[in-house]
N, C-alpha and C positions, 0 to 999 in steps of 0.2 A: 484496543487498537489505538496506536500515538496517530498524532496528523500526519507525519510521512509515511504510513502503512494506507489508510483512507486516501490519498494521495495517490499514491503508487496500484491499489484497487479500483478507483475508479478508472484512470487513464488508462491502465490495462483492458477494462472493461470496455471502454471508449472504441478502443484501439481494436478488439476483437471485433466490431461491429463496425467498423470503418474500412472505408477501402483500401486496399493492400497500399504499401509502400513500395517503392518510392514515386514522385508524384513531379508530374511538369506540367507548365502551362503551356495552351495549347491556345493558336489564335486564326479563324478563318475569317474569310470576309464578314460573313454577317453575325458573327459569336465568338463569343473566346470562352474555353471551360479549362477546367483546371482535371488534368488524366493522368489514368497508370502512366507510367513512364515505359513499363515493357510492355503494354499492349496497347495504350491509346484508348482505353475503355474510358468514358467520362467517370468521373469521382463525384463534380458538381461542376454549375456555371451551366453556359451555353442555350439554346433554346427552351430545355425545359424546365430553366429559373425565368425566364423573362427576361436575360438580362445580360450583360457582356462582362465576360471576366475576363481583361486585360493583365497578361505577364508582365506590364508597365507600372502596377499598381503595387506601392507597397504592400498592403495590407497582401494580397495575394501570395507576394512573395513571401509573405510572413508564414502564412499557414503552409506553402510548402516548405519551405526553412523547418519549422516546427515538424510536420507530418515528416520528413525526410530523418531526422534528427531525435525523433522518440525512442526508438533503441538505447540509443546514447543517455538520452536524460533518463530514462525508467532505469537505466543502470548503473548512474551516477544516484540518482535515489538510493537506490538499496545498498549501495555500499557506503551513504553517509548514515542509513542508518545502521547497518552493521555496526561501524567506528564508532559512530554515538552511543553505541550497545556495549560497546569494548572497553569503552575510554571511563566511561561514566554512566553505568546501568541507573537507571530510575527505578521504584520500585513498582509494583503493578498495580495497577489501578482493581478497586472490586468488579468493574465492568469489563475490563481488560481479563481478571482471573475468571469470568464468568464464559468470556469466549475462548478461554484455553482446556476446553474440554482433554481427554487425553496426552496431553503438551506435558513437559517435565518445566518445572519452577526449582528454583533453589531460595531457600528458607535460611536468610543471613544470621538468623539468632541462633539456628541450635546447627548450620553449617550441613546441611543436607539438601540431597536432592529429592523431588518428590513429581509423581505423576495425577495430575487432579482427575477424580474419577467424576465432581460434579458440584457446583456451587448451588446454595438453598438459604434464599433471605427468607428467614421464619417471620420477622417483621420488623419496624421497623428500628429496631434497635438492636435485632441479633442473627446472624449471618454466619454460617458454617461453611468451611471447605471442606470437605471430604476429600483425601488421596485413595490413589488406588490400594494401597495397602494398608486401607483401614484406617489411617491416622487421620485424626477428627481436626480443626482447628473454630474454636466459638469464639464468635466477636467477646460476647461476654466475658471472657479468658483475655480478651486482647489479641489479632491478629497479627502473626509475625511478619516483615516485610518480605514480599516473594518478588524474586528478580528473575527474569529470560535469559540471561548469561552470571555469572559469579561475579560478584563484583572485585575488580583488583583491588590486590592488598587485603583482602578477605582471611583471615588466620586460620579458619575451618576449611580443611579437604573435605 
């Protein structure tokens, strides 16, 4: 997994367990919190932080700016790492082909595509891929570079 995919995981994750979207500050006499925008439910702030959360406050405005705005970025993520996938494939990392269990890889030496049934570091000097169709790959042998998309300009269908 690249740093824009752990990126894009976590703040998903973040996102599932945070208060819905979208978000306004809210200011009464004695508190100010920061709430749903369509129901006025507190999100955070107000009396049971201790503490006044001011719509005057940059920093507040930040995180609703942000909170409002994550759609947007989580979807400008994944489509620079599409392009980055498109433009110029990197090859996969062994920790990367270890978490593509069932996932298709394509094998830029011998120009094939392949489905990995399971990776097995026998120790430390030799590491097997297995595909689902049986086809073995030993470090020992040399590891062929396996890419997520074909790389352009690739000569092999």
């Amino acid at each position: 997994m690249n740093e824009i995919e752990k990126t894009i995981n976590e703040i998903t994750e973040f996102d599932k367990k945070a208060s819905p979207a979208p978000w306004k500050s809210v200011e009464h006499e004695i508190d100010g919190y920061i709430a749903d925008a369509n129901d006025n439910s507190t999100a955070f702030g107000g009396e049971s932080c201790e503490g006044y959360v001011s719509g005057d406050d940059p920093d507040v405005k930040l995180v609703i700016a942000m909170r409002n705005s994550l759609p947007a970025i989580l979807e400008t993520l994944r489509e620079k790492q599409e392009r980055e996938q498109r433009e110029a494939p990197k090859p996969l990392t062994l920790e990367e082909l270890m978490e593509m269990t069932r996932e298709p890889v394509y094998d830029a030496d011998d120009g094939y595509w392949y489905v990995i049934d399971y990776v097995n570091i026998v120790d430390e000097l030799s590491t097997l891929i297995v595909m689902t169709d049986s086809t073995e790959f030993d470090s020992e042998n040399g590891l062929p570079k396996f890419y997520r998309t074909k790389p352009e300009g690739s000569e092999k269908e």
